[in-house]
VEXTORMI-829260 format. One line per field, with one value per residue (C-alpha): y, z, x; residue number from 0; residue in one letter. Coordinates in steps of 0.001 Angstrom, whole numbers, plus 500000, padded with zeros to 6 digits. Layout:
v = (Y	...)
w = (Z	...)
u = (X	...)
nr = (NUM	...)
rest = (a	...)
//
This chain:
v = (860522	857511	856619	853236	852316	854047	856754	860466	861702	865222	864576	862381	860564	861792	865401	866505	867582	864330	861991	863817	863120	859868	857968	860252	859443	855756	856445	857796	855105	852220	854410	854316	850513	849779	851029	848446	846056	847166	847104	843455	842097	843591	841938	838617	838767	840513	838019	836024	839100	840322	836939	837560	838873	842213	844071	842593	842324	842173	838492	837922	833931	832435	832730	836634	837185	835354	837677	841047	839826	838720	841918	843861	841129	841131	844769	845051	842634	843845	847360	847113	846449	849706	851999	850916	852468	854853	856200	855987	858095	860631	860630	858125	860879	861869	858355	857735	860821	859463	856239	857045	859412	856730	853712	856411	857247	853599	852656	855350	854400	850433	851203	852709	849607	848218	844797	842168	843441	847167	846085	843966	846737	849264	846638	846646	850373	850121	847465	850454	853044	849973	849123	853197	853141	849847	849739	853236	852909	850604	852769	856016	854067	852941	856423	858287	855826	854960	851009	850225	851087	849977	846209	848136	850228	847396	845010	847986	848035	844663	844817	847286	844375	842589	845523	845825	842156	842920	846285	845135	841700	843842	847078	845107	843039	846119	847580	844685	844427	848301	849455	847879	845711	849147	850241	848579	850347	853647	853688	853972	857537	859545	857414	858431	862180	862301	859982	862207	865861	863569	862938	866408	867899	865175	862563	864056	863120	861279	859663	858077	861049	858937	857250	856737	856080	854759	851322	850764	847452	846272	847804	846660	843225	843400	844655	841776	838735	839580	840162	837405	834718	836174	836000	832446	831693	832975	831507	828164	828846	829851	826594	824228	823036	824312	822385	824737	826474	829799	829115	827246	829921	832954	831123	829461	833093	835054	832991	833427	837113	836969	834686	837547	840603	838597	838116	841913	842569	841007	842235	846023	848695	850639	847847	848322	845902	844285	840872	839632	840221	836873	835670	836096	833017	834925	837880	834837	832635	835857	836312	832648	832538	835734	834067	830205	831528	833808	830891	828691	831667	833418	829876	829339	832472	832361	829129	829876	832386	830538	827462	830080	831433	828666	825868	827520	829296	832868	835994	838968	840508	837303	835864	838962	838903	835271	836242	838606	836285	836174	840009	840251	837966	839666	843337	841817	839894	841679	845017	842377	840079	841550	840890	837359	837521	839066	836208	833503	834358	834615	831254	829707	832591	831787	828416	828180	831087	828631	825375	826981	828240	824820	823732	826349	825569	821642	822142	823045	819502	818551	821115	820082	821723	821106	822253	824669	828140	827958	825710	828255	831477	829176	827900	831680	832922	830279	831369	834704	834311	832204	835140	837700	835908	835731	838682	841104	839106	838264	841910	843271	840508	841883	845608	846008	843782	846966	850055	852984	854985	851723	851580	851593	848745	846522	847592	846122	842925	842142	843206	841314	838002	838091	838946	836400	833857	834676	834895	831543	830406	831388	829843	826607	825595	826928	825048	821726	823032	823170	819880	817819	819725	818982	815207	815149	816347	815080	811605	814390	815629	813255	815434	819050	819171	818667	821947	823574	820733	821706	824805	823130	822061	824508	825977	825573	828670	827591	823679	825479	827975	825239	823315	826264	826706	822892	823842	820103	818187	819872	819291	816352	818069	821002	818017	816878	820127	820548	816967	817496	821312	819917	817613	819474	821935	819413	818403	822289	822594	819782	821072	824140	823123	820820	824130	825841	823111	823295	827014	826367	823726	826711	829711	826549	825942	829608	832538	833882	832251	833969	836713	836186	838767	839907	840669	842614	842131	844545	845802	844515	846460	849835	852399	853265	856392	859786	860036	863416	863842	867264	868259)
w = (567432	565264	562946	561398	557917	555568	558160	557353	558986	559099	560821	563838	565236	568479	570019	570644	573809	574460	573394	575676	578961	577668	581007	583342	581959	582390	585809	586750	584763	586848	590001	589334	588460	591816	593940	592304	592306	595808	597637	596030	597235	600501	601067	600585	604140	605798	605117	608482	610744	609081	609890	614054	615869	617094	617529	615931	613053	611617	612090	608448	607769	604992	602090	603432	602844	599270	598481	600305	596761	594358	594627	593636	590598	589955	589201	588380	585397	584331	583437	582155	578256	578521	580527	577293	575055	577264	577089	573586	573003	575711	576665	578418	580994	581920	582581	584873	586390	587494	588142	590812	592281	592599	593553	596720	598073	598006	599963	602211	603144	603400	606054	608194	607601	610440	609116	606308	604722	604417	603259	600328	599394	599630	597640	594746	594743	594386	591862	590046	590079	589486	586056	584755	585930	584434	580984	581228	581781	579287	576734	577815	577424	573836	572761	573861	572756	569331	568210	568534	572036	573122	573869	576717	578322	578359	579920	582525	583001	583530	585895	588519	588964	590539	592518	593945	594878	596795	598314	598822	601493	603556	603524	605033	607559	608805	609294	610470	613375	614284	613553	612937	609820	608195	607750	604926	602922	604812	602990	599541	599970	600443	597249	595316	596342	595061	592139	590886	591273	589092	586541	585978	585415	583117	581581	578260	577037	573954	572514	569326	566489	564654	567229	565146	566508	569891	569999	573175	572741	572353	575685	577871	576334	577290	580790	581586	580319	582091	585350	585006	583562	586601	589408	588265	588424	591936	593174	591778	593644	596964	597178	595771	593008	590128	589619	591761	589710	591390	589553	586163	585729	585601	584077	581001	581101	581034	577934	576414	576211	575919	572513	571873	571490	569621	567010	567076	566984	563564	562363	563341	561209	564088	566263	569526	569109	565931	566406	563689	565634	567224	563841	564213	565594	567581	568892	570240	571880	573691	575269	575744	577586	579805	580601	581932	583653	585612	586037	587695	589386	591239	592776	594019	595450	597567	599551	599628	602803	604662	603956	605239	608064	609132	608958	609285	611717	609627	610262	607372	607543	607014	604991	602911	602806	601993	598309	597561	595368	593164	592758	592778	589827	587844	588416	587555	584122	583053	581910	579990	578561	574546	574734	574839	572410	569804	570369	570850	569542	571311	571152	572009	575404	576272	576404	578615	581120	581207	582011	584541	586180	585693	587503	590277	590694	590992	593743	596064	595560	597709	600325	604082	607667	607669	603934	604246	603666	601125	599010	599076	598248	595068	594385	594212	592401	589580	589234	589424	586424	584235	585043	583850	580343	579672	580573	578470	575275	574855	576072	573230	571111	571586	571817	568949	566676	567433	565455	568104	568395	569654	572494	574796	573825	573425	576911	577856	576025	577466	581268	580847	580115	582999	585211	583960	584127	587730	588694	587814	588925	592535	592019	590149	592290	595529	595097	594656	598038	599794	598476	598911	602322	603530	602365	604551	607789	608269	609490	612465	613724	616059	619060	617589	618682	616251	615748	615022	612687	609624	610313	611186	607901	606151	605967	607695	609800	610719	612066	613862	615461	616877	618140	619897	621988	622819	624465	625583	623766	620454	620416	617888	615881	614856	613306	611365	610574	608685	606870	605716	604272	603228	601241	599498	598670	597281	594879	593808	592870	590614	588854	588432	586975	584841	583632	583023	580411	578533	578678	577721	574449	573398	573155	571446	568961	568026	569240	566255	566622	566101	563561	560181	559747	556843	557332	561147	563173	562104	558981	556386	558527	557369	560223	562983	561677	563929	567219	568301	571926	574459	577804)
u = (978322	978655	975556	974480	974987	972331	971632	972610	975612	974699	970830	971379	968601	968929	969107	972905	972035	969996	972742	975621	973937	972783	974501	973352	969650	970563	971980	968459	966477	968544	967782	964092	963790	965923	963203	960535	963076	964508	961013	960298	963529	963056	959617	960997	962938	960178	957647	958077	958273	955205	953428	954360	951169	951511	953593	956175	954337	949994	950067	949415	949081	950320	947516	947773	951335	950658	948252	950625	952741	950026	947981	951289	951831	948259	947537	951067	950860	946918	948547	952125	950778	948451	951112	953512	950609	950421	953653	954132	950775	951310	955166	957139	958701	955445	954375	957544	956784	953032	953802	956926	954681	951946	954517	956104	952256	951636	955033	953730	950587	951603	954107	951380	949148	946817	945805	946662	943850	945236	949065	946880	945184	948185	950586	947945	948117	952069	951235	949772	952438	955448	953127	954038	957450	959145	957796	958804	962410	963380	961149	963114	966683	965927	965476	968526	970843	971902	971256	974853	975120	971934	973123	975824	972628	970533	973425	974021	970250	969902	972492	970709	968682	971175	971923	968281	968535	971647	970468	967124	967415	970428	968536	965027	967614	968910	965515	963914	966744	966473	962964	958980	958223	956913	960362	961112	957875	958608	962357	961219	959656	962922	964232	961140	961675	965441	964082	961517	963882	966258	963915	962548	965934	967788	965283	963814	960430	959490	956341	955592	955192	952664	950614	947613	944277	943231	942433	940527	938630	942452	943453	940305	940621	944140	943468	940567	942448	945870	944014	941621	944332	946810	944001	943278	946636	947606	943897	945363	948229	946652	943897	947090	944560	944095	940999	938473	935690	937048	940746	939037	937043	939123	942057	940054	938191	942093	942563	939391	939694	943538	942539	940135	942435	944620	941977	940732	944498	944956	942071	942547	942914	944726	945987	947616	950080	951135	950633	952583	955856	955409	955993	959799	961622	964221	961439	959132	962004	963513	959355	959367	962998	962097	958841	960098	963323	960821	959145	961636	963377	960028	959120	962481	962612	959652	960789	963995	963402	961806	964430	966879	964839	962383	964264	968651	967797	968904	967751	966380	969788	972141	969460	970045	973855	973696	971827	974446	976759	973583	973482	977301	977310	974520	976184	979372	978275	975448	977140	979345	976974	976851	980946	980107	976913	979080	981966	979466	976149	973026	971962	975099	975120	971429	971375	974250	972584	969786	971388	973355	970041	968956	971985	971564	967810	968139	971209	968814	967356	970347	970635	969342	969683	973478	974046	977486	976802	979855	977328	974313	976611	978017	974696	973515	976527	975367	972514	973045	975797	973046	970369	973338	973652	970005	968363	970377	970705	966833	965953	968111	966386	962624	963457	965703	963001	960014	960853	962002	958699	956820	959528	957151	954934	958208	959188	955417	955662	958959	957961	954273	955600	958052	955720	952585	955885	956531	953191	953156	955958	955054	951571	952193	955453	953636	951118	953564	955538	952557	950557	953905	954524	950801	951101	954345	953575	949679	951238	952786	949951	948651	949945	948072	944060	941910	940535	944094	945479	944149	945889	948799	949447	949496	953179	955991	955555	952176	953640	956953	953839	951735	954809	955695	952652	952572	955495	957860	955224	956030	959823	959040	956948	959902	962059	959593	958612	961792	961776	958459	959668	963094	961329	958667	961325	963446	960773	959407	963105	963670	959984	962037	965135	962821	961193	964372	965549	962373	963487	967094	965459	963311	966289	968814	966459	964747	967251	969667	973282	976387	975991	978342	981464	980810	977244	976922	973673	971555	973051	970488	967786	966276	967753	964758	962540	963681	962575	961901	962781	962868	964201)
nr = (0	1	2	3	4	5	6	7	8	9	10	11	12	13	14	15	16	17	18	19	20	21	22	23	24	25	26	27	28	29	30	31	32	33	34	35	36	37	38	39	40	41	42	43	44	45	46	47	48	49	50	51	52	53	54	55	56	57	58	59	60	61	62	63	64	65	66	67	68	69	70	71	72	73	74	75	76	77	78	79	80	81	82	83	84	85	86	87	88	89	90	91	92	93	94	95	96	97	98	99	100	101	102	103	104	105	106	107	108	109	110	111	112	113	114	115	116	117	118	119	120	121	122	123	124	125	126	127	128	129	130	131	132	133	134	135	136	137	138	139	140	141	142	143	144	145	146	147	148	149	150	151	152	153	154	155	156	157	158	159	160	161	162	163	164	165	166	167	168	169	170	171	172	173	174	175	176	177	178	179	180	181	182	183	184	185	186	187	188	189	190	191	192	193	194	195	196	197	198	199	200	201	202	203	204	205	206	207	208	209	210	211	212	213	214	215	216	217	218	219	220	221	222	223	224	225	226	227	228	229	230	231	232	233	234	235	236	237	238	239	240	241	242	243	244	245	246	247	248	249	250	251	252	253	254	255	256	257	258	259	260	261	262	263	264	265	266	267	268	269	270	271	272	273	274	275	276	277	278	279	280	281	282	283	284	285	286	287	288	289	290	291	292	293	294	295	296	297	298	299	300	301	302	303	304	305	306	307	308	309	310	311	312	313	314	315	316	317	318	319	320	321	322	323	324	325	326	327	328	329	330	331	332	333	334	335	336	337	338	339	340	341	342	343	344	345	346	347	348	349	350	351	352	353	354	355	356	357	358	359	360	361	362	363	364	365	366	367	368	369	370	371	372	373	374	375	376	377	378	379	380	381	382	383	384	385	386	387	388	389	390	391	392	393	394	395	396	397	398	399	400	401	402	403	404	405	406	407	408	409	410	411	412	413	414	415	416	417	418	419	420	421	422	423	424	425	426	427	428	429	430	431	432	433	434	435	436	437	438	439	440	441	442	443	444	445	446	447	448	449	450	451	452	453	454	455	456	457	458	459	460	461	462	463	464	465	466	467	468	469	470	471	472	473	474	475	476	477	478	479	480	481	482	483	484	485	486	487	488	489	490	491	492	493	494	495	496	497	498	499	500	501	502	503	504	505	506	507	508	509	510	511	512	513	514	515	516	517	518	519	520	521	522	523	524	525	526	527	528	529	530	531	532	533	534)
rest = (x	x	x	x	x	x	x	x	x	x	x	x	x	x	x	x	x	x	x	x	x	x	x	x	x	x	x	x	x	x	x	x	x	x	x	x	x	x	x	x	x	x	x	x	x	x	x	x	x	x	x	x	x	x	x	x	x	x	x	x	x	x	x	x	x	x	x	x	x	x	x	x	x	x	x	x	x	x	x	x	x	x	x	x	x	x	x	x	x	x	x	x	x	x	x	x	x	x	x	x	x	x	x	x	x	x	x	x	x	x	x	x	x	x	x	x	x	x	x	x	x	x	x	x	x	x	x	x	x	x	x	x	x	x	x	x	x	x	x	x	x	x	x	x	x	x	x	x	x	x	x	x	x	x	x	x	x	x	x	x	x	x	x	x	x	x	x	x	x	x	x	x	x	x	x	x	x	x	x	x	x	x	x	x	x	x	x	x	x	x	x	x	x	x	x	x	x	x	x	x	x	x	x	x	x	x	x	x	x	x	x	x	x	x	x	x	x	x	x	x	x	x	x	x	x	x	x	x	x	x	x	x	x	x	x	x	x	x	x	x	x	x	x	x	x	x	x	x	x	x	x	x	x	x	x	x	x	x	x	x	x	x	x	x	x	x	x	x	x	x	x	x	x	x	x	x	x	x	x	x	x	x	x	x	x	x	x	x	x	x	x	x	x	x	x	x	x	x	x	x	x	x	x	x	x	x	x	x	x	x	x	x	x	x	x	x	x	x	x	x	x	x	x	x	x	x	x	x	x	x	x	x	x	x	x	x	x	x	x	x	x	x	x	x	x	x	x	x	x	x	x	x	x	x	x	x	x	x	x	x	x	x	x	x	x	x	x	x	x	x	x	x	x	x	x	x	x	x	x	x	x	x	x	x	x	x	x	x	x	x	x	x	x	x	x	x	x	x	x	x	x	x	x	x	x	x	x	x	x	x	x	x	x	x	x	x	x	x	x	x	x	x	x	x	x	x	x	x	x	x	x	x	x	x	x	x	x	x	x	x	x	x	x	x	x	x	x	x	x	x	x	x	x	x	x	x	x	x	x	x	x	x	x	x	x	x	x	x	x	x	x	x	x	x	x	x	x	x	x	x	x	x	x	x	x	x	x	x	x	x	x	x	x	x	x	x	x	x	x	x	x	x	x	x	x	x	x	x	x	x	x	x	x	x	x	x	x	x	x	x	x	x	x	x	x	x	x	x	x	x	x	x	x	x	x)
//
């Protein structure tokens, strides 16, 4: 086993035994991470059956199925900084362990859901177990491999993403065709069963040796401004204005309290995370990156089923197959990406991977109801090869910038920002969807009785709905219908390529560029303390 310069041959930093089943581990982290990933992929396709009335599906409406997602983001985002502190203090396989366990009851009890109300309620608790399991993962992977290899786990990592976005839309068409919306929920328990035998025979645990003392005014602050500054952004999303006392208040309170730990943060004796890491040019940009291309990406994503669905005509399973140049192009580059960071540098390899999401992202500005499906899948694979060259390299950048033993708190930082990004992505571009959609189809609605029109206006789904039961009257309405959506979605989608720039300015100017030959990444750095980790 190879060591770093200025480490001691003869004491390795990790465990022999440890480091020679180091790819099986990683084969069980990826495993784990595909069922979050898989179940939030499959969700996407499912959302129109789940708005059918029974017994197709609950008959969830529109701010319902939002908040079927937020509740999972919601809860999901509140706890991933304190399950990272968590699993440094107590042990990151035991952590995994809880969370999987709570993630596979959750997926459990959702499929069996009655009502809206019920799948809300069972998402959050999903929310809950997903918040132990990701931070987890990444935490687990930077402690049984050695810092030169880490780059080629994380790429590898990074790439089981794309493989959850390719399992996950084929896996929910196939169900949706053959069995009830529940189905796709139902699926994950087996997964978790296998997951969690895997885990208790090959994953070793670790934990930070010197923890120190707890800090929990750090962690409730923590806890109350994510949730608050997340709920206000979802509500902002939900109402389309972000001007409501019920989304000013919890967003300017999120911040308040946010602004709050970072101040008891500096001041700590025992802080739980060391705020001064922002400091660094490269560690801040990498946040920053992972945070806008979430941004642009999440929004996207939401409309981009029901432009398949609603207005082509797709169902869950092509609609699936359709995405999988994305995830083809992210399994394919990912693994790869630190080949071209080490040619290229990572500022010269970021920057690119954003403008080609920003290139992806405004395409869809030009797609329509005739739009060849050779476009979409090339569209897709573009983005998916941006998404490949970003994720890795600015991963790397924040993980390898924490000392080992706070692997878990890195994990955190990295997973919270991508989610508070997507979060509101889905919010802030929903809301311009659905404001521009609204403005678009009003002047339509002369036909629709007064009572249902407000309703009518709403989404897409909720017009094509009320056409239907008008029966010959509504013909009209379904065309424009699909002008009004094609051009709301043409206008969320240049706001997201517009954010992805800003994106691709922030990693040109801030990440590291290519490092110099005669002075390796990483070689002026003091080597990570030892990590003491057991089977």
């Amino acid at each position: 086993m190879s060591t770093p310069s200025g480490a001691p041959a003869a004491a390795p930093r990790i465990p022999e035994a440890v480091h020679r089943r180091r790819w099986a581990i990683l084969g069980v982290l990826m495993f784990s991470l595909l069922i979050v990933v898989l179940d939030n992929s499959i969700l996407n396709v499912a959302v129109k059956t789940i708005a059918a009335p029974a017994p197709a599906g609950i008959g969830a409406t529109q701010s319902e199925l939002e908040w079927a997602i937020n509740s999972y983001t919601l809860v999901f985002a509140g706890l991933l900084f304190t399950s990272g502190l968590l699993g440094d203090r107590v042990g990151r396989k035991k952590v995994l362990l809880f969370g999987i366990l709570v993630f596979g009851l959750g997926s459990a009890l959702a499929a069996m859901s009655g009502s809206p109300a019920e799948l809300i309620g069972y998402r959050a608790l999903m929310g809950f177990g997903a918040a132990f399991v990701m931070p987890a993962t990444l935490a687990v992977l930077m402690n049984v491999f050695e810092r030169e290899e880490q780059p080629k786990a994380i790429g590898i990592w990074a790439g089981s993403v794309g493989l959850g976005i390719a399992i996950g839309p084929i896996t929910g068409g196939l169900l949706l065709e053959h069995f009830w919306w529940g189905s796709i929920f139902l699926v994950n328990v087996p997964v978790v069963v296998v997951a969690l035998i895997a885990m208790v025979l090959l994953v070793p645990d670790s934990r930070d040796p010197r923890p120190g003392r707890l800090d929990p005014l750090g962690v409730a602050l923590s806890i109350v401004g994510l949730v608050l500054l997340v709920y206000g952004i979802i509500r902002g999303g939900e109402l389309a204005d972000f001007t409501e006392p019920t989304v000013l208040l919890p967003l300017l309170g999120g911040v308040a309290v946010l602004a709050g730990f970072v101040w008891h943060e500096k001041r700590s004796s025992h802080p739980a995370i060391d705020i001064s890491y922002f400091r660094k040019p490269a560690f801040a940009a990498a946040v920053a990156a992972i945070a806008l291309v979430f941004f642009a990406l999440m929004g996207v994503t939401f409309f981009s089923a029901f432009y398949l669905q609603s207005v082509r005509g797709y169902s869950a399973l092509q609609s699936g197959l359709l995405i999988l140049p994305l995830a083809a192009a992210q399994m394919i580059f990912a693994p790869r990406a630190r080949l071209v960071v080490d040619r290229f540098g990572a500022r010269a390899v970021c920057t690119v991977g954003m403008l080609l999401v920003a290139a992806g992202l405004a395409a869809f500005a030009l797609f329509d109801t005739g739009t060849p499906v050779w476009v979409l899948c090339l569209v897709f694979f573009v983005q998916g090869t941006g998404m490949a060259h970003i994720m890795p390299p600015v991963t790397v950048a924040v993980m390898q910038a924490l000392p080992r033993e706070k692997a878990g708190s890195g994990s955190a930082i990295n997973n919270t920002f991508r989610q508070v990004g997507g979060a509101l992505g889905v919010a802030v571009l929903g809301s311009v969807l659905s404001a521009t959609y609204r403005g678009e189809i009003e002047g339509h609605l002369g036909a629709v009785p007064a009572a249902a029109r407000d309703a009518a206006g709403e989404s897409i789904e909720a017009t094509l709905g009320v056409a239907a039961r008008l029966g010959p009257a509504g013909k009209p309405l379904i065309g424009s219908a699909y002008d009004a959506f094609l051009d709301a979605m043409h206008v969320t989608a240049l706001g997201s390529a517009a954010v992805a720039l800003i994106g691709a300015a922030v990693v040109a100017v801030f990440l590291p560029g290519r490092p110099r030959a005669e002075q390796p990444a990483g070689a002026d750095e003091a080597p990570a303390p030892a990590e003491a980790a057991s089977h």
